[in-house]
TILO-207480 format. One record per residue: x, y, z of N, C-alpha, C in turn. Coordinates in steps of 0.001 Angstrom, whole numbers, plus 500000, padded with zeros to 6 digits. Layout:
XYZXYZXYZ
...
***
This chain:
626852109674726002628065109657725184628761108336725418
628669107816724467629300106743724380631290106362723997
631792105881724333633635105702724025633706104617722990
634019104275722081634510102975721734636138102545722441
636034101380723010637283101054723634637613100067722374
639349100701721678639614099601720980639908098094721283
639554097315720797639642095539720875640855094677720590
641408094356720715642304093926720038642073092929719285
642762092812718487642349091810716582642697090736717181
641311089992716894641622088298716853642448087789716155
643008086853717081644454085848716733643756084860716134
644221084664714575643013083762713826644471082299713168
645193083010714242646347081595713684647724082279712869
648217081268712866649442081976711800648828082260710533
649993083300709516649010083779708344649536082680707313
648270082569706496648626081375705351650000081744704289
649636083172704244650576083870703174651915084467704013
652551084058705142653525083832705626654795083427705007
655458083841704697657035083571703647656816082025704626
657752080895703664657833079308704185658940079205704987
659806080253705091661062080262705833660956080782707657
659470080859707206658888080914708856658524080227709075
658445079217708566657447077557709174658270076586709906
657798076064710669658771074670711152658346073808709875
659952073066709618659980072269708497658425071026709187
658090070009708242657446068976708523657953067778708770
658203067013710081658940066111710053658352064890708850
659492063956708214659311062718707458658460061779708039
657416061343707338656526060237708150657343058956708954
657091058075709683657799057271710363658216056065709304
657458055672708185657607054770707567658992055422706725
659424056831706153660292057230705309661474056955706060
661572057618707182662742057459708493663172055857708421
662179054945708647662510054026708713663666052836707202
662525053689705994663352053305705298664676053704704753
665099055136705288666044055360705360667155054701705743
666664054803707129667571054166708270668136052636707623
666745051667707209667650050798705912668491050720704900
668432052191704284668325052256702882670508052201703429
670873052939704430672091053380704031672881052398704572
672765051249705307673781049872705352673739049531704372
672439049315703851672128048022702236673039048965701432
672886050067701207673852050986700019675529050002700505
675948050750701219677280050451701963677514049139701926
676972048009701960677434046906702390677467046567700777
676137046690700052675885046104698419677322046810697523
677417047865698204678658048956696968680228048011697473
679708047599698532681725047433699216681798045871698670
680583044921698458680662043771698534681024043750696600
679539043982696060679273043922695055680909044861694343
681150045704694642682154046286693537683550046288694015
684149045630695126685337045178695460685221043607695160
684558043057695181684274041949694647684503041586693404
683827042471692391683996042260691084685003042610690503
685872043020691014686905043958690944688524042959690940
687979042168692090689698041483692671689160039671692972
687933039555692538687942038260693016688520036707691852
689107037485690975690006036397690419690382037131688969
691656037690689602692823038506689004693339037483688054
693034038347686632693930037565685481694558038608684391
695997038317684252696659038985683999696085039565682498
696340041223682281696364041174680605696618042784680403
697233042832679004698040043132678864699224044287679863
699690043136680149700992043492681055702227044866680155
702048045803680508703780046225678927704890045521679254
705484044689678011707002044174678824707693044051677568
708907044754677602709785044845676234710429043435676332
710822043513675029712002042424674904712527043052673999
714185042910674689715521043525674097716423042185673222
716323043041672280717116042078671486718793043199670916
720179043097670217720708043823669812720823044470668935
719888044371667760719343044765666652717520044927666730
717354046327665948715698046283666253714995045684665305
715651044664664419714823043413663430714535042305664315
716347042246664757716047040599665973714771040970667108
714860042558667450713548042304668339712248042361667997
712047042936667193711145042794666627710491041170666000
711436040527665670711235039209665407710981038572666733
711697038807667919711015038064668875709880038113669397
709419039610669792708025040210670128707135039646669300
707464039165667874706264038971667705706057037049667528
707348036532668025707199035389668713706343035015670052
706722036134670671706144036602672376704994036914672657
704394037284671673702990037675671183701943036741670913
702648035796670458701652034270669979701595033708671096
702759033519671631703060032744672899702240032774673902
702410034683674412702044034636675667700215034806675139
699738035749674324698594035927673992698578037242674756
696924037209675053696359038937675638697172038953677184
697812038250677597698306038804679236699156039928679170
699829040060677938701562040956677606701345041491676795
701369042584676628702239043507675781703468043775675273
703801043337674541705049042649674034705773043718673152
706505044778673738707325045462672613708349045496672710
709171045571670963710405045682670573711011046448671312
712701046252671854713615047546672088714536046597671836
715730047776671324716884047402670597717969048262671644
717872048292672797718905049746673802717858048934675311
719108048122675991719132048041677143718907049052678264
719700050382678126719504051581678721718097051993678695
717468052164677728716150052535677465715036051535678254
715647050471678174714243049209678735714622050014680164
715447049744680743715870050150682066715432051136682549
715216052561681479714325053783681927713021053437682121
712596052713681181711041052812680699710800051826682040
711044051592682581710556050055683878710731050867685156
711895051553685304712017052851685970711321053665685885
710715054067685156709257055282685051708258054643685466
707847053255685228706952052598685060706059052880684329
707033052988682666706021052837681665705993051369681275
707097050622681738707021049041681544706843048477682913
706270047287682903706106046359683825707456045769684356
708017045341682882709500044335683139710234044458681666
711252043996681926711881044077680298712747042807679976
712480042094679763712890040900678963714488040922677818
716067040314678328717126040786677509717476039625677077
717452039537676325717682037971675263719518037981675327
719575036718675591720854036149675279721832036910674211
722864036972674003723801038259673351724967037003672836
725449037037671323726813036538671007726684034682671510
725607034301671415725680032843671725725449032216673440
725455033319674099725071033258675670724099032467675848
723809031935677094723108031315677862722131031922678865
722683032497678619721606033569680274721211035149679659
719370035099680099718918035833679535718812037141680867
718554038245680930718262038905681964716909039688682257
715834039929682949714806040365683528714926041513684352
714515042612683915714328043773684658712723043644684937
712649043845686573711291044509687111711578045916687890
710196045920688850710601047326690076709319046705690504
709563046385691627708722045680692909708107046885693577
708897048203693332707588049162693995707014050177693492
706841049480691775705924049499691299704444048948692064
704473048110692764703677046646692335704099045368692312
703725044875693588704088043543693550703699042110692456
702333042453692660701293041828691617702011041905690323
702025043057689724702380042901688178703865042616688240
704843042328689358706166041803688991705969040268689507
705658039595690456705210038381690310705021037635689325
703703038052688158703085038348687504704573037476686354
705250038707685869706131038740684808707386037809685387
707902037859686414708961036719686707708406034998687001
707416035135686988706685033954686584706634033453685389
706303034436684467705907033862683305707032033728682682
708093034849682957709446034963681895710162033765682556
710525033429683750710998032061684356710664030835683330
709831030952683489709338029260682725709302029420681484
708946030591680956709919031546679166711424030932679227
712120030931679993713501030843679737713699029607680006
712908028417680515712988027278680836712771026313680318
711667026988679226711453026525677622712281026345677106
712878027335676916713980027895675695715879027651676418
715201026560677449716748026100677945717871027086678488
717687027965678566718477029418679043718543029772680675
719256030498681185719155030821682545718534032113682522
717875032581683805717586034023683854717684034726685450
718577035355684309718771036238685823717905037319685883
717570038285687306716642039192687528717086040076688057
716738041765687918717354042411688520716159042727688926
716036043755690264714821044788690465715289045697691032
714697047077689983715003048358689836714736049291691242
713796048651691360713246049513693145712497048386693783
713185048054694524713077046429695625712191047334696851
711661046861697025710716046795698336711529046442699646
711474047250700419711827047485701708711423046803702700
712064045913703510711634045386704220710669045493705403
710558046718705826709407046791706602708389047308705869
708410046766704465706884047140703146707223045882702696
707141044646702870707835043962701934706480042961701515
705344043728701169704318043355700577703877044898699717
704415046100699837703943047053698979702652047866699082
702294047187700735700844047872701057700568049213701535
702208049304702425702182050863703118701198052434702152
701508052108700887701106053343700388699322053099700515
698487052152700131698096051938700041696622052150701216
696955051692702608696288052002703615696829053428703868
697824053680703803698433055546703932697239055720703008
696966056010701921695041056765701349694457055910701444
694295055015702018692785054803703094692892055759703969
694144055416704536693829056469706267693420058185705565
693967058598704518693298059777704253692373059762703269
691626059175703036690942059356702202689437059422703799
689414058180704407688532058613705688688991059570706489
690328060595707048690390061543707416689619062490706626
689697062607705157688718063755704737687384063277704989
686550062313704353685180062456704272684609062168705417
685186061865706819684797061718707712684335062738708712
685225063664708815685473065295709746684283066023708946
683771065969707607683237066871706922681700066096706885
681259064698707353680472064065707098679587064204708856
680560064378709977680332064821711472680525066422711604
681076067181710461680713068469710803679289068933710386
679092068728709160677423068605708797676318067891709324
676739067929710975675665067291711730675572068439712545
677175068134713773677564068593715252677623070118715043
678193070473713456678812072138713679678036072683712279
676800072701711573676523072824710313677449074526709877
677171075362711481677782076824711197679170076785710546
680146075525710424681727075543710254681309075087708411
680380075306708078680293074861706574680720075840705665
680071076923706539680219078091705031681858078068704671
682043078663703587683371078339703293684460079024703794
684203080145703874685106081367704343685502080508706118
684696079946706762684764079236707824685486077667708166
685002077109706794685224075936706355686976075288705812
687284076587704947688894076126704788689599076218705644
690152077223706114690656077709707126690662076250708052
689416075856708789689460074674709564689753073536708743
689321072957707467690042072300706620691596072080706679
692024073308705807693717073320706120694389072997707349
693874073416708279694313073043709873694107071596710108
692749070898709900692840069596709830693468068696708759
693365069053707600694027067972706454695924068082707263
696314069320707526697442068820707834697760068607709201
696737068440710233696984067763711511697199066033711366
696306065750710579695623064305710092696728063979709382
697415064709708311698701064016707898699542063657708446
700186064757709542701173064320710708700614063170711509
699441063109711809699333061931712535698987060670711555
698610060571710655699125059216710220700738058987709505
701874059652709462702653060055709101703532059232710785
703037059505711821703785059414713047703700058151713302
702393057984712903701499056584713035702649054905713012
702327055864710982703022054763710082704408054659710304
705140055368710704706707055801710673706983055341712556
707164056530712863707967056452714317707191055198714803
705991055016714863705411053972716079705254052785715038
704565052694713879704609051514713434705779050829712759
706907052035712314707944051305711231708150051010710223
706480050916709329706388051043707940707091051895707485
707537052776707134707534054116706611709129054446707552
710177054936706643711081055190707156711621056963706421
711813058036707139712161058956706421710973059705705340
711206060737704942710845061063703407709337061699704341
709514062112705591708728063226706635707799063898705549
708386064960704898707699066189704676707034066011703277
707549065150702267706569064895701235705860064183701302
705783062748702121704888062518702707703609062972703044
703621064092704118702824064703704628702357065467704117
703050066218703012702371067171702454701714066369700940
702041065270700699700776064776699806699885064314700488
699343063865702002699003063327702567697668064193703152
698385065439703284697747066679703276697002066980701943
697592066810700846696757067233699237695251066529699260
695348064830699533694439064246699719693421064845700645
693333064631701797692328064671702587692021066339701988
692838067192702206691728068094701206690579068174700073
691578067420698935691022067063698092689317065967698395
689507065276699043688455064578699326687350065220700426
688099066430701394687185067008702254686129067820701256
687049068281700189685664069209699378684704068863698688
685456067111698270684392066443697259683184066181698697
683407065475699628682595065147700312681768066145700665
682019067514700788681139068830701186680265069189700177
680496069079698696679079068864697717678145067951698053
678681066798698096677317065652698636677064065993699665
677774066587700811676971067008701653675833067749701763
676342069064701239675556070406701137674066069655701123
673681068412699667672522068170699189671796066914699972
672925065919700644672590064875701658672723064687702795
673722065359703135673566065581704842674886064117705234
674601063291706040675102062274706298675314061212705150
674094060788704407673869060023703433675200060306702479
675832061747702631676824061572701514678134060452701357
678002059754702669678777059155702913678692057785702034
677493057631701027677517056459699926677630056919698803
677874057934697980678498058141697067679953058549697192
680557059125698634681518059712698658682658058258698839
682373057477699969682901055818700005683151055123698691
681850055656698078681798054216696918682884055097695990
683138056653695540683894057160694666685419056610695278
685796056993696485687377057363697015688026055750697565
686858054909697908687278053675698626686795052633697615
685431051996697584685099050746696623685859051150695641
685739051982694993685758052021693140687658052190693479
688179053019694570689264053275694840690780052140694663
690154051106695549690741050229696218691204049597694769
690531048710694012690212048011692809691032048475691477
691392049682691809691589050715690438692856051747691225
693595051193692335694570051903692864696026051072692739
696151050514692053697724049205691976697919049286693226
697154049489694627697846049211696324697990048040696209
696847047145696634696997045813697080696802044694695366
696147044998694595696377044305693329696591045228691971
697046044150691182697886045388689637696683045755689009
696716047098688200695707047184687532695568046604686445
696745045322686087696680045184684808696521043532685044
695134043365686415695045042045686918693726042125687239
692929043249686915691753043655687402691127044078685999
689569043964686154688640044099684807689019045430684255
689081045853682782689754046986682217689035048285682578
687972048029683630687207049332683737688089050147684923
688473049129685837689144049663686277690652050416686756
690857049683685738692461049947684691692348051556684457
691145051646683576690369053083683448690924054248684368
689991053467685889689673054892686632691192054576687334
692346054125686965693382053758687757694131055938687333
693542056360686868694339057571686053693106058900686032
692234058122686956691073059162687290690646059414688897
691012058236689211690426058691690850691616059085692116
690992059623692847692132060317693785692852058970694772
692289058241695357692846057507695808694571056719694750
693973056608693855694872056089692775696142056681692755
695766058513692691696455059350692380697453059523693771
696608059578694746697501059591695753698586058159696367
697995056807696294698439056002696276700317055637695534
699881055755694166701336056109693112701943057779693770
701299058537694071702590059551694517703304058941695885
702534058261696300703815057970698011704274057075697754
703850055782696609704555054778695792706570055750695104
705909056703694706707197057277693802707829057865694938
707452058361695860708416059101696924708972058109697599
708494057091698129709145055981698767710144054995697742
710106055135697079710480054015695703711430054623694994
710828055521694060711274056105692785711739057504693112
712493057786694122712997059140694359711827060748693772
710426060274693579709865061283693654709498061597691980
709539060491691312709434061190690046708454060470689851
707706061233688903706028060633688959705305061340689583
705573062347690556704428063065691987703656063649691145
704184064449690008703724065701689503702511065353688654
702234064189688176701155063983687485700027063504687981
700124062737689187699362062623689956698714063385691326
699790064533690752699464066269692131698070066752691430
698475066837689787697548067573688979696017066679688929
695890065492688987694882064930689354694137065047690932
694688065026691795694318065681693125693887067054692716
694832067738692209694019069491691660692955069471691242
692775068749690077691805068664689444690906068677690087
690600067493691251689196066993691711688964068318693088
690299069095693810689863069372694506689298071098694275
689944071307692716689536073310692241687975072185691883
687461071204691153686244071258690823685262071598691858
685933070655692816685112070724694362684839071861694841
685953072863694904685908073845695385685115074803694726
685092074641693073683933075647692568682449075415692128
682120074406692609681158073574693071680626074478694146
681424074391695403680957074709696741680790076398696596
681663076721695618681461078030695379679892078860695354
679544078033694086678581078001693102676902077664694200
677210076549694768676139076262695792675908076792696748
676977077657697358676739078321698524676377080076697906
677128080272696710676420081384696515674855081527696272
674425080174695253673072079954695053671960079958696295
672614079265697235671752079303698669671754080900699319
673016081419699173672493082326699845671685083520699204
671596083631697693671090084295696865669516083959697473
668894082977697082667730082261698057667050082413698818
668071082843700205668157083125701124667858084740701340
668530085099700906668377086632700486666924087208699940
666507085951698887665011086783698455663740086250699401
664171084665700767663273084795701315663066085741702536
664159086673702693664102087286703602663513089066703344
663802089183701733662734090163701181661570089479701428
661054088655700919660112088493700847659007088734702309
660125088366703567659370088302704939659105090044705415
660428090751705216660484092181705124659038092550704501
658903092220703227657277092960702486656063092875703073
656009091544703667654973090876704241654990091671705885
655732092017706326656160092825707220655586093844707486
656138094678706042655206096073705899654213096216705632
653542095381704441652327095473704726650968095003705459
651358094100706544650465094129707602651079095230708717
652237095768708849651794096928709702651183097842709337
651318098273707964650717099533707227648750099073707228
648699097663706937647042097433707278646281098347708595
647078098369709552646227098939710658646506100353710968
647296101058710151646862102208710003646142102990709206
645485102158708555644431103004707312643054103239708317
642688103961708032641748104532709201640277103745708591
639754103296709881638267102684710084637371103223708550
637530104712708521636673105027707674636634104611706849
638099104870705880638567104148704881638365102497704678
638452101950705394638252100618705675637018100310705011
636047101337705998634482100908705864633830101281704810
634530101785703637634008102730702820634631101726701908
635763101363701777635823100403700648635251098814700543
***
């Protein structure tokens, strides 16, 4: 009488038909790594050189808006379109017949400057700007209207509507204020998708977001103000646009992430900073820079955030609201973006893990079908 002692089944390797979510990924050959590792200075250096470059390297004015007030709207009209030949494409040259009105419109900064013609036989003409508007585009216009009135034998006097503050007295403060947040967002979110990938999902992700966009505000807020001096007062709107930003930019940067990992850091730079800088009236006017970027001066967040701490520091706050809704904009897209991708992954996710479950059952169920059966089919 013989026993059969069962054997145990040869280990013939992992199974081919194994779900792929059991595999170790395949590392990139050494030559891909390598060109990587090139690929993302040359991006960075070609985007910052090449498109801040083209951008500001020899600012020429055109069309500037700048009324000219005359006391009748024939006489101004007759001058504008004196002003028009004159100056050519740098100005925008429109009629107003109401001093009060030029004065709003330069105050909103729907005008650059406003030009008041001599009255009753006078000698002296008068110039409205607002320096925090924009230094550039008031330079710009008391230049040109100066030697306008110097022509035309006249004196000119100048007023400015919102003068620049002496510890801003170049108009840059707003300006590096979204730099500093624009790299508080894409930075934290560009080292969390390395060090912490688990702080991505979203339910995980805002929560620490909100906590950082407004840690990061207070501290460049303390920065600029108590220790450096730029920045005097005006604490809490400040901070809380300061806060809008780096949100806004933490979520854009978390789409390119999701799909690039680190690398997002050259489309996310080249959107909020190159293309930013050029197309933000911080450090030059947009109406001194090529018209493309005149363009994105009313599309990109830096821009948007830039003119709101421009109007809170300056213009008592008027203006925020249109440039809040542009921060909205970019940061609900972002957000339903991340929506959309993280549900898709985990949907994904979900069917490769059916899939491992099936594969599951039916190799345990293989070894209970009995020998006979086996041998018979």
């Amino acid at each position: 009488m013989t026993s059969s002692v069962p054997q145990p089944a040869a280990d013939d390797g992992p199974d081919p038909a194994a779900p792929a979510a059991g595999r170790a990924k395949k590392a990139p050959p050494v030559a891909v790594k390598y060109l990587i590792l090139g690929f993302f200075p040359l991006a960075m250096v070609v985007s910052l050189v090449g498109i801040m470059l083209s951008g500001m390297h020899k600012p020429v004015p055109h069309d500037i808006p700048v009324a000219v007030v005359a006391s009748t709207a024939p006489q101004a009209e007759q001058a504008a379109q004196g002003l028009e030949k004159a100056l050519g494409d740098s100005f925008d040259i429109r009629p107003l017949a109401s001093t009060d009105r030029a004065r709003t419109l330069v105050h909103d900064r729907d005008l650059a400057g406003a030009y008041v013609l001599p009255k009753d036989g006078a000698r002296q003409a008068l110039l409205y700007t607002a320096g925090g508007a924009g230094i550039g585009q008031q330079m710009a216009v008391e230049q040109t209207f100066t030697q306008l009135a110097a022509q035309q034998q006249i004196e000119l006097e100048t007023e400015d509507l919102a003068p620049l503050h002496s510890h801003d007295s170049m108009g840059l403060v707003a300006l590096y204020m979204g730099l500093g947040y624009s790299m508080a967002g894409f930075l934290v979110v560009t080292v969390m998708s390395v060090a912490a990938p688990e702080l991505m999902r979203l339910r995980k992700f805002l929560p620490v977001l909100a906590g950082w966009a407004s840690f990061m505000s207070v501290c460049i807020w303390l920065l600029t103000g108590p220790v450096i001096g730029a920045v005097h007062g005006h604490a809490w709107p400040i901070i809380g646009l300061g806060a809008a930003m780096i949100f806004a930019v933490s979520l854009v940067t978390t789409v390119f992430a999701r799909f690039l990992g680190p690398l997002a850091l050259i489309p996310v730079v080249t959107l909020t900073m190159f293309l930013g800088v050029p197309s933000s009236n911080g450090g030059m006017s947009t109406y001194m820079v090529p018209g493309f970027f005149h363009t994105l001066h009313g599309v990109l967040p830096l821009p948007a955030n830039v003119e709101s701490v421009r109007a809170v520091l300056y213009f008592g706050g008027d203006g925020v609201s249109g440039h809040l809704a542009t921060l909205g904009v970019w940061a609900g897209a972002a957000l339903l973006l991340n929506v959309v991708i993280e549900l898709f992954k985990h949907r994904r996710s979900g069917d490769k893990n059916l899939e491992a479950i099936d594969h599951m059952f039916d190799a345990e169920h293989v070894h209970e079908i009995p020998d006979a059966v086996r041998t018979a089919n």
